[in-house]
N, C-alpha and C positions, 0 to 999 in steps of 0.2 A: 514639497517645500513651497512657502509663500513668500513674498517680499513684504515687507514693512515701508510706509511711508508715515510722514507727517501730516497731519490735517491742517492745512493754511491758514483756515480760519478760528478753531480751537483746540490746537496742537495736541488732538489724540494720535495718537498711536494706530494705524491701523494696516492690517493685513491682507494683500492682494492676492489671490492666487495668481501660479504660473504662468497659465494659458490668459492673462491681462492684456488686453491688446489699445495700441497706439489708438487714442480719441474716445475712446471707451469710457459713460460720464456712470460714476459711482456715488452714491450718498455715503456721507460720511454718519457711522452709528450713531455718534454724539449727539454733533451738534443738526446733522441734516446737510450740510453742505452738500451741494452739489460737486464734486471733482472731476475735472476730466483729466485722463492720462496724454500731458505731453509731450511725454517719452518713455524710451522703454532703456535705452540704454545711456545715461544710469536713469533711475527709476523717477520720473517726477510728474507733478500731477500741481494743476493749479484751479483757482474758481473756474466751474461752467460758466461759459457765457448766457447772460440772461436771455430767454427768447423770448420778442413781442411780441402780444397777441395779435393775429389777425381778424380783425371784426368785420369779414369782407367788402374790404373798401376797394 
């Protein structure tokens, strides 16, 4: 059995397996979005946080 969420940024549809764990960043098929899962119970997931590059400063 999979869960179903929302894509936040272009509301597909899409299917999580099971074993989905807390913080866990998934691309969304659509659009590419980055998701990460900010919960597990109930299910939600919002933008990844962008991360800046380090140019060893």
């Amino acid at each position: 059995m999979s869960h179903s969420v929302e894509c936040i940024e272009c509301g597909a549809s899409l299917s999580l397996p099971d074993n989905v764990m807390q913080g866990e960043i998934l691309p969304c098929s659509d659009c590419g979005a980055e998701l990460e899962v900010i919960s597990l119970n109930p299910l939600t997931v919002d933008l990844a946080p962008m991360e800046m590059e380090d140019w060893g400063e």
